[in-house]
C-alpha positions in Angstrom: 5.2 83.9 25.4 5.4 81.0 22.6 6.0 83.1 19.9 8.9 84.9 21.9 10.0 81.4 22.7 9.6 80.3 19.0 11.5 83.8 17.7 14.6 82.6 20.2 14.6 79.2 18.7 14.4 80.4 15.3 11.4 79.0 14.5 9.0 81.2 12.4 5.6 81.1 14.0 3.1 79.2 12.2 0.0 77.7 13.8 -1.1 75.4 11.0 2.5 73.8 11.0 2.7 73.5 14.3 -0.5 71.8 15.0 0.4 69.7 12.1 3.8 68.6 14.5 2.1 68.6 18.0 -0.3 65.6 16.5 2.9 64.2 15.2 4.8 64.3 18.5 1.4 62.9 20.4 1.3 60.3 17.9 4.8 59.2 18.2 4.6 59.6 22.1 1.6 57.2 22.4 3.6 54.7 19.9 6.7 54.9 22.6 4.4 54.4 25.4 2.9 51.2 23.8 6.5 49.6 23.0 7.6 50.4 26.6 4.1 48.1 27.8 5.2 45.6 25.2 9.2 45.7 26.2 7.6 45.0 29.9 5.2 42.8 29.0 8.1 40.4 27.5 10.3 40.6 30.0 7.9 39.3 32.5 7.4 36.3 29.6 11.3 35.6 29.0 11.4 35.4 32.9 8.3 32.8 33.2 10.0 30.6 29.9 13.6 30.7 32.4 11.2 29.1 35.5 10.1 26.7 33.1 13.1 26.1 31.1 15.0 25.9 35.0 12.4 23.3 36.4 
């Protein structure tokens, strides 16, 4: 079913490339997932300096 999948898409079927891009996409997912923790994690601190800054 993948290689049917990758013939539709055009993509010739090549296991050591595509290993090579699943890491890559894994890798670049687990980056995104630690900037979205940060982004929230810094929100929650620009919210405690505004209580501060508003007492």
């Amino acid at each position: 079913m993948q290689e049917k999948l990758l013939e539709q898409l055009q993509i010739k079927y090549n296991p050591n490339d595509n290993k090579v891009i699943l890491e890559k996409v894994k890798s670049n997912d687990e980056k995104l997932d630690k900037l979205e923790k940060l982004e929230e994690k810094l929100e929650k601190l620009e919210k405690l300096l505004e209580e501060i800054r508003a007492k």
